[in-house]
C-alpha positions as CSV (number, residue, x, y, z in Angstrom):
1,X,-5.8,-15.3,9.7
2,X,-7.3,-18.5,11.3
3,X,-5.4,-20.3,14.1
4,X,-3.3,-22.4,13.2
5,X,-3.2,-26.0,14.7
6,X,0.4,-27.7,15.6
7,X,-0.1,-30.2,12.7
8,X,-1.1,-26.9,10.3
9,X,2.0,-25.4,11.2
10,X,4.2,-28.3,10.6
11,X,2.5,-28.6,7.1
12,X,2.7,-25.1,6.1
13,X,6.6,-25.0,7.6
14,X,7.4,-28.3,5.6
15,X,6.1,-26.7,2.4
16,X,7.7,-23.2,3.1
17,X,10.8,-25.3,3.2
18,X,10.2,-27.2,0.0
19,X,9.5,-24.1,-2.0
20,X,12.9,-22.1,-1.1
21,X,14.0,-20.1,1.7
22,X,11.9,-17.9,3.5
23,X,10.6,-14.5,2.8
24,X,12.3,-13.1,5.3
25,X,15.7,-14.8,4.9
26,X,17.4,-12.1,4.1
27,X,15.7,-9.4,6.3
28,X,18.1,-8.1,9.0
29,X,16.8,-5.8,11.9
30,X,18.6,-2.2,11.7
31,X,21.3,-1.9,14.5
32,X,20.4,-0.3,18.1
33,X,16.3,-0.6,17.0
34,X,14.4,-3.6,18.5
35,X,12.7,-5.3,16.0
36,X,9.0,-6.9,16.8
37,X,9.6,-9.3,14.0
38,X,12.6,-11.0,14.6
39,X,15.4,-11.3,17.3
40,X,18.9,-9.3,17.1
41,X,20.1,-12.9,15.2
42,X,17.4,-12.6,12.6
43,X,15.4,-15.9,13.9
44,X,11.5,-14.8,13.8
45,X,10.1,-14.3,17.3
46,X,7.6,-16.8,18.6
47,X,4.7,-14.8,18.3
48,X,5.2,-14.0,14.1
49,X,6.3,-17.4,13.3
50,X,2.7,-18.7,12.0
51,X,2.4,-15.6,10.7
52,X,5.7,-16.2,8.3
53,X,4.6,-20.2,7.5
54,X,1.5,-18.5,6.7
55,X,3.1,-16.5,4.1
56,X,5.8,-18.4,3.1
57,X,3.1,-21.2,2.3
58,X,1.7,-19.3,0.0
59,X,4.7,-19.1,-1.9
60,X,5.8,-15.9,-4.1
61,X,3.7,-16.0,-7.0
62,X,0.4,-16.3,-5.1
63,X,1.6,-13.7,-2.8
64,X,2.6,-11.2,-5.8
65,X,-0.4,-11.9,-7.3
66,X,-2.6,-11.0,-4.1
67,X,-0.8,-8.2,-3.8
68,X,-1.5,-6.9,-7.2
69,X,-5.4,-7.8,-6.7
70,X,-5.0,-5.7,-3.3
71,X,-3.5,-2.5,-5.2
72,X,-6.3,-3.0,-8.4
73,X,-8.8,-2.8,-5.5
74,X,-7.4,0.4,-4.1
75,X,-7.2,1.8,-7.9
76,X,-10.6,1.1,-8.7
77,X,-12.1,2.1,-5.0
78,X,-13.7,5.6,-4.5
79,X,-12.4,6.2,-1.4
80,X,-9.1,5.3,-2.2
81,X,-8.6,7.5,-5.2
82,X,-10.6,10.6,-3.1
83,X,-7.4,9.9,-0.4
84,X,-4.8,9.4,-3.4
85,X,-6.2,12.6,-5.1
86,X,-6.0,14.9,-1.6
87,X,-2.6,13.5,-0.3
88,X,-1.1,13.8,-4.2
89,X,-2.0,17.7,-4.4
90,X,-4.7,17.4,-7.2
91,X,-7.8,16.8,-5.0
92,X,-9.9,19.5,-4.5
């Protein structure tokens, strides 16, 4: 992901807020395990919160619909069906 400048991060936060909450509103860290992402409170750590703007700029239905490019380019990728086939039992 490119850097993002003080006034990119400011937009992307701005329209993160105007779309809804965040992706990760709702994500809690499991008791007695540090979690990288965000703090015991559930506030992002410094170091992930581009990262989230990013994300949350893109909003939900861009993001789903990345994601379901990403898994039709594992489906239709050699290599990932040769893994799929070996680690499933039926590769040869």
């Amino acid at each position: 992901m490119p850097h993002m400048d003080a006034r990119s991060s400011r937009r992307a936060s701005k329209a993160a807020a105007e779309r809804g909450p965040s992706l990760v509103a709702h994500y809690r860290p499991l008791p007695d395990v540090r979690d990288e992402m965000v703090d015991a409170s559930g506030a992002p750590r410094p170091a992930w919160r581009q990262f989230i703007a990013a994300l949350d700029g893109l909003g939900t239905q861009e993001l789903t619909r990345r994601f379901a490019r990403a898994d039709q380019y594992l489906r239709d990728a050699p290599e990932a069906s040769t893994i799929s086939s070996r680690t499933s039992g039926s590769g040869r």
